[in-house]
N, C-alpha and C positions, 0 to 999 in steps of 0.2 A: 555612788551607785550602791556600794554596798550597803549604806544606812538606808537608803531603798528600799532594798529586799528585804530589809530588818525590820523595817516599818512595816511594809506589804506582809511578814510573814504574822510578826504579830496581831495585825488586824486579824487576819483570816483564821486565830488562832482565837480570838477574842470572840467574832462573830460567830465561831465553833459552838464556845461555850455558854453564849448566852441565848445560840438559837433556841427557836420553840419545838415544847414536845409535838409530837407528832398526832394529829387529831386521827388520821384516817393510816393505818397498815396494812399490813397482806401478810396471812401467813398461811402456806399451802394458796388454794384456791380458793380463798376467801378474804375479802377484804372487809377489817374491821374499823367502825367507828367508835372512838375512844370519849366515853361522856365527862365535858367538861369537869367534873368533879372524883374522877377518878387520876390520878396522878402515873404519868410515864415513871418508870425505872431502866436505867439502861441495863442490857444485858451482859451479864458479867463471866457465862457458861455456854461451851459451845454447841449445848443441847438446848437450851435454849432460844424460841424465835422473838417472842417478845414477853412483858412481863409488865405487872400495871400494880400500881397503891390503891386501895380503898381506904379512906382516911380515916380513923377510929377517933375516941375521947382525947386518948394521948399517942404520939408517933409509935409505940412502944405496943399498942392495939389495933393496929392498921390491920386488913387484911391485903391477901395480896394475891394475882393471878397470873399465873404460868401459861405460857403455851409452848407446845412442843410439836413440830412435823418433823418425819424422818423419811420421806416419800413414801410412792408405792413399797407397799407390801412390811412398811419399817415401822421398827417402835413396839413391834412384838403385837397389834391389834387390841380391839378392844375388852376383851374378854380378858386378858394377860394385864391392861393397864385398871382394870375395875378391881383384882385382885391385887396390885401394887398399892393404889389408895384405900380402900380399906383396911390393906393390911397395915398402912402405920398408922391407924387409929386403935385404940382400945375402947371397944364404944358397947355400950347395953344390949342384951339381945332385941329384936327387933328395928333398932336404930338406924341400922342401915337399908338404904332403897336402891334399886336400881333399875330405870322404866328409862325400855326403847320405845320411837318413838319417831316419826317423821316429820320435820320440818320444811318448811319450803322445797320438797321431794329429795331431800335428805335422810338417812338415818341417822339419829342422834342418841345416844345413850346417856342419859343423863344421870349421875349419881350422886348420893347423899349419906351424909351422917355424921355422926358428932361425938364428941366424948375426948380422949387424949390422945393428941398428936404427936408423932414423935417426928421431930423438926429433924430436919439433915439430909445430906445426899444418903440416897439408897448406899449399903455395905459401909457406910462411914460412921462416923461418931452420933447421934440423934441426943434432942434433948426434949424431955414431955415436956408438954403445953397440956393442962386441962382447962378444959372448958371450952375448947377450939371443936370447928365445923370444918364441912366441905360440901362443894356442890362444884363437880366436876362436870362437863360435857365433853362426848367425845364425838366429833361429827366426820363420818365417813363420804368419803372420795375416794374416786378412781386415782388420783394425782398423789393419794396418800392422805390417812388419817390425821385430824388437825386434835388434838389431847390439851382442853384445856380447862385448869383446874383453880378454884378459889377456894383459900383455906385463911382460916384465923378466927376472931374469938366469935363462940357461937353468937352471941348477938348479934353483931356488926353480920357476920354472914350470912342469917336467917333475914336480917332485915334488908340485906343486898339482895337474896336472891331473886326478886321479881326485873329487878335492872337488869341481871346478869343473862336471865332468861329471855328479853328483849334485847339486851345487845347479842346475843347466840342467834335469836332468830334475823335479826335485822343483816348478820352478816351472809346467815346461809341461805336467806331471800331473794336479796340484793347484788351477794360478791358471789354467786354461785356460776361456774365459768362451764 
């Protein structure tokens, strides 16, 4: 019996680790579709809701996408998170954009710019990246603001962003509750 349980636990530990990433999530009240070519990452922070790879030349170039809900009325809004991501960039005057904007009877704030990123948790250690982008969206609900942000090298991110702007809309069209 006990080599049993031993067997039964390692399978279930095995079929853990080789399950597949997750095509379709939810976070807040929106349900996203994850496109085949963008790679899951598990989440490793408890601020974190989910978190995705864009695949660059080298692993090393990847860009990568956050999302953060903190319910109603959490996360300090959006005004508070457009001044958090631009403020870790050091970017050219004019660089940066910032255009509201209604999607599928949404508001969405969607923001841009480029120049050096200073990588790390806010108040912690950061390390610059030049030549890195962003194109953040921040889509409001009653249920709570969904903050979600893609940063990495400006290439890879200027040429993601028309995906990125059809997976934002695809979610707040379709997973809009």
């Amino acid at each position: 019996m006990k080599r049993l349980s031993s067997l039964a636990l390692a399978l279930c530990t095995t079929v853990q680790l080789f399950a597949e990433d997750p095509a379709k999530f939810t976070v807040g009240a929106f349900e996203f579709q994850r496109p085949a070519a963008w790679g899951w990452v598990p989440v490793t922070s408890s601020m974190r809701k989910a978190q995705l790879k864009i695949p660059g030349a080298t692993p090393e170039a990847a860009a990568e996408i956050t999302f953060f809900h903190f319910g109603p009325g959490g996360g300090g809004g959006a005004q508070a998170n457009i001044q958090r991501w631009l403020g870790q960039f050091q970017s050219a005057e004019g660089a940066s954009k910032v255009e509201p904007q209604e999607i599928g009877g949404s508001k969405v704030t969607l923001v841009t710019t480029e120049g050096t990123f200073s990588s790390g948790m806010p108040g912690g250690p950061t390390t610059p990246m030049t030549g890195y982008a962003l194109v953040g969206a921040i889509v409001e609900h009653a249920e709570g603001d969904v903050f979600i942000k893609m940063t990495g090298p400006a290439a890879l991110v200027k040429e993601s962003r028309p995906a990125f702007l059809d997976f934002i809309k695809t979610a707040v069209t379709s997973g809009k509750k």
